[in-house]
C-alpha positions as CSV (number, residue, x, y, z in Angstrom):
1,X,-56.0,-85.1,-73.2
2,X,-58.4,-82.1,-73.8
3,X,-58.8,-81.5,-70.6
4,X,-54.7,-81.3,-70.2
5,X,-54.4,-79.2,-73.2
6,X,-57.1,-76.6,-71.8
7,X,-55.1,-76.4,-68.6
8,X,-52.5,-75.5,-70.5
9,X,-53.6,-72.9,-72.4
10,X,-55.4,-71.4,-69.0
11,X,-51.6,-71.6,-67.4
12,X,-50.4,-69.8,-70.8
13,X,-53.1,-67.2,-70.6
14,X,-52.2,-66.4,-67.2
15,X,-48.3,-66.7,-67.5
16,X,-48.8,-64.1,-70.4
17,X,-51.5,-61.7,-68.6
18,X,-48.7,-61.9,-65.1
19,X,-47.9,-58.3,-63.6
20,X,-44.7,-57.6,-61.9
21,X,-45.0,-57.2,-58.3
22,X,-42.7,-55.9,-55.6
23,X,-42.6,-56.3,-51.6
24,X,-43.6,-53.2,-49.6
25,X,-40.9,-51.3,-47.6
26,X,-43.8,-50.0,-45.2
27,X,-43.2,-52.0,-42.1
28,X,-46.1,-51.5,-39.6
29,X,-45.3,-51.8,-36.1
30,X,-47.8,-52.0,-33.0
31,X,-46.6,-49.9,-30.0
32,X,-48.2,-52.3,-26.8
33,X,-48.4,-51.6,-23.4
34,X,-47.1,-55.3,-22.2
35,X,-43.5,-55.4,-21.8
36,X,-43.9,-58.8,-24.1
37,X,-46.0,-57.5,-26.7
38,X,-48.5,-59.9,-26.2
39,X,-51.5,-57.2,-26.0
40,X,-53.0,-55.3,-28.4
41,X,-51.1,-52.6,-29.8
42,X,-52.7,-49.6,-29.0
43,X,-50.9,-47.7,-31.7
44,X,-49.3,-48.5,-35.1
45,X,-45.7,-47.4,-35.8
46,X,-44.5,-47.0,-39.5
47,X,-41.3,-47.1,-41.0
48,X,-39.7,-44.0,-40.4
49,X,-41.3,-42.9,-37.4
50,X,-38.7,-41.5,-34.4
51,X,-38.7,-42.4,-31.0
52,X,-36.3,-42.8,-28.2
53,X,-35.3,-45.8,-26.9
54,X,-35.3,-45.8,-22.9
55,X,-34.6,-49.3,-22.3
56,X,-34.1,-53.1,-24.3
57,X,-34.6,-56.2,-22.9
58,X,-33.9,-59.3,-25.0
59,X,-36.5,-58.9,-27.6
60,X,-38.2,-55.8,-26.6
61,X,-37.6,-52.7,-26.3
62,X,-39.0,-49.8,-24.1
63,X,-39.6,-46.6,-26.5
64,X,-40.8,-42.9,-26.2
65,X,-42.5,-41.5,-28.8
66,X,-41.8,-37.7,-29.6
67,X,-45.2,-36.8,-28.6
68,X,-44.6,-38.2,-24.6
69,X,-46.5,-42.3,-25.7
70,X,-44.2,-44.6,-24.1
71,X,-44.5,-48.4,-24.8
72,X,-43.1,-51.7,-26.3
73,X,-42.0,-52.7,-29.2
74,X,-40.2,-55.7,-31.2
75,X,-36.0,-54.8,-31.2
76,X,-35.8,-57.3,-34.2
77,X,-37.7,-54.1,-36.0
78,X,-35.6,-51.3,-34.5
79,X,-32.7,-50.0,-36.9
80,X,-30.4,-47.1,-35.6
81,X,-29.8,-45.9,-39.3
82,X,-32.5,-43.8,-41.3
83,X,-34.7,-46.7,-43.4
84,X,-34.6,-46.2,-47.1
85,X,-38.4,-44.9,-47.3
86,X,-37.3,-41.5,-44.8
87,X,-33.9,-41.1,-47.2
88,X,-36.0,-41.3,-50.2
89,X,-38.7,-39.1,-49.1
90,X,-36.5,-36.6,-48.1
91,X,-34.0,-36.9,-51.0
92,X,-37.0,-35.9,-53.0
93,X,-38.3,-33.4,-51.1
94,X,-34.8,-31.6,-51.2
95,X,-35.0,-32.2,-54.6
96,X,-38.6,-30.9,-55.0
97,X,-37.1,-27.6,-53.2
98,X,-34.1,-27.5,-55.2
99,X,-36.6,-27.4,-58.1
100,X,-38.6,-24.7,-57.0
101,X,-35.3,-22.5,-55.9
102,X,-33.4,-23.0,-59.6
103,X,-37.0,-22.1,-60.8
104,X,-37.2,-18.8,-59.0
105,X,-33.4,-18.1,-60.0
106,X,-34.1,-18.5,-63.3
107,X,-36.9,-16.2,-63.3
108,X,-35.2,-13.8,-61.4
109,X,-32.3,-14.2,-64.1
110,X,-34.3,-14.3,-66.6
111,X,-34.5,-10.5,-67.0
112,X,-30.8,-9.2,-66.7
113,X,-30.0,-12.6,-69.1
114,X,-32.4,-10.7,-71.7
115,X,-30.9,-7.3,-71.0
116,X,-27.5,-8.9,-71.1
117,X,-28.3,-10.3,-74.9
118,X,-29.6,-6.7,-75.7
119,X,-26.3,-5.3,-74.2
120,X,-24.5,-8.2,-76.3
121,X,-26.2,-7.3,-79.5
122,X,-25.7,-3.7,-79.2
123,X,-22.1,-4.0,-78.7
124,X,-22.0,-6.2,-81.7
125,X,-23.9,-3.3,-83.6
126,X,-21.7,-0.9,-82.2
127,X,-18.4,-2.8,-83.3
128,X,-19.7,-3.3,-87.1
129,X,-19.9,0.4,-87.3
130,X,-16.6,1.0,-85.8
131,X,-15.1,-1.3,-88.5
132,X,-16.9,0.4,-90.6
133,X,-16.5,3.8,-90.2
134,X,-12.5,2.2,-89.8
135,X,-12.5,1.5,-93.0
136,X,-14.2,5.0,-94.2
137,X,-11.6,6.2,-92.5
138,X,-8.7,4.1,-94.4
139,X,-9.9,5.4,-97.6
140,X,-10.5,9.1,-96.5
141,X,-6.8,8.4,-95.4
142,X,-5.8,7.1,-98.7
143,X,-7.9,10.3,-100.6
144,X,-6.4,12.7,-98.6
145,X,-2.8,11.2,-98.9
146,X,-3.6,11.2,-103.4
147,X,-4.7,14.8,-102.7
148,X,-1.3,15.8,-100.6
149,X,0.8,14.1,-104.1
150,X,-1.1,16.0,-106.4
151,X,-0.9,19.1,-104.9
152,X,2.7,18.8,-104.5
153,X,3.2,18.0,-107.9
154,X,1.5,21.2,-108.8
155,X,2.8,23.7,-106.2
156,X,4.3,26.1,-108.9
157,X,1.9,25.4,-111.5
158,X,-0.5,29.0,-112.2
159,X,-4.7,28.0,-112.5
160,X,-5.4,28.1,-116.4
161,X,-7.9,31.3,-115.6
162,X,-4.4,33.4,-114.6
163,X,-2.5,32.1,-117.0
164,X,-5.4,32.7,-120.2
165,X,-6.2,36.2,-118.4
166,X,-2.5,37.1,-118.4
167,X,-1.8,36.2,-121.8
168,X,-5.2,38.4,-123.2
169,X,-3.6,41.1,-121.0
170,X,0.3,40.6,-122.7
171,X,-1.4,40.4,-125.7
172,X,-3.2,43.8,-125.5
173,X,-0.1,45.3,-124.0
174,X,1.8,44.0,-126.9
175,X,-0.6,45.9,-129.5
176,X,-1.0,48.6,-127.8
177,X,2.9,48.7,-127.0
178,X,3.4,47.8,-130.8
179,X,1.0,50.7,-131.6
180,X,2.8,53.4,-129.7
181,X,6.3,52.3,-130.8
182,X,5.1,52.7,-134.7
183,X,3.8,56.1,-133.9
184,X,6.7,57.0,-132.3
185,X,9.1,56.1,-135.2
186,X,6.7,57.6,-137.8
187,X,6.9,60.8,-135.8
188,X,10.5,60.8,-135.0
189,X,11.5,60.3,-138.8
190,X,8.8,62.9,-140.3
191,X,9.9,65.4,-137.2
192,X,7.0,65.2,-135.0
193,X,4.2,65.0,-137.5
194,X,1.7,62.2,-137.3
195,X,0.9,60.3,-140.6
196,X,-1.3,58.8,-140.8
């Protein structure tokens, strides 16, 4: 029973210290000189490696590698279609390049997008003090307009300077007329004798 019981725990302790595991997609492939593979590879092939196929027969399959190396291999491991491993790898290595070119466009960019803010932000400035001096404007508009009123209202009215200055100089006239015309009756009645 203990004995059970401490095989249990063991099977525990592994099922809960288990990693995940997945099967490879790198195929290894020997390249052999025997039409039948039954040599000795002389070279290993991996997944995604080119050649040309020259010739199949049954099983195998005559192939010419890019580099001139001519040999057999296994059909059952030949596929037309790119395997999954090239596709990814170069998937990712467009993507690696597409990377790098945004990178040096937005670099590149990164200037004039500044320059274009500054631009922005001065345009904004410049707007504010058109609305601005729009609005001075409105109420220079509105000054001038209560000016135009008032002098139209007083376009035959005299400055109070004229108008004082002219009544001292009536008023001296006026005495000094006055003065005359009383000398001139006193002489007329007494017959051109002053009295004084």
């Amino acid at each position: 029973m203990r004995r059970g019981l401490t095989l249990l725990a063991g099977l525990a302790a592994c099922a809960a210290h288990a990693e995940t595991g997945y099967v490879t997609d790198v195929l290894s492939l020997g390249l052999h000189r025997a039409a039948d593979t039954s040599d000795s590879p002389f070279r290993t092939l991996r997944s995604g490696d080119e050649f040309e196929i020259l010739a199949r027969d049954g099983y195998y399959a005559r192939v010419q590698l890019p580099d001139g190396t001519t040999g057999y291999v296994k059909t059952s491991f030949i596929v037309t279609e790119k395997p999954a491993r090239l596709i990814v790898d170069q998937t990712a290595a467009e993507r690696d390049a597409l990377a790098a070119e945004l990178a040096d466009l937005k670099s590149a960019y990164a200037e004039p997008a500044a320059r274009l803010d500054a631009l922005q932000q001065e345009v904004s400035d410049l707007r504010m003090e058109r609305d601005a001096a729009a609005t001075r404007g409105a109420e220079l508009e509105a000054a001038n307009a209560g000016l135009v009123r008032q002098q139209a209202r007083y376009r035959y009215s005299l400055p109070y300077s004229w108008v004082g200055g002219a009544a001292v100089l009536c008023f001296v006239a006026g005495i000094l007329l006055g003065l005359w015309w009383v000398d001139h009756q006193i002489r007329r009645r007494h017959g051109g004798i002053r009295v004084m």
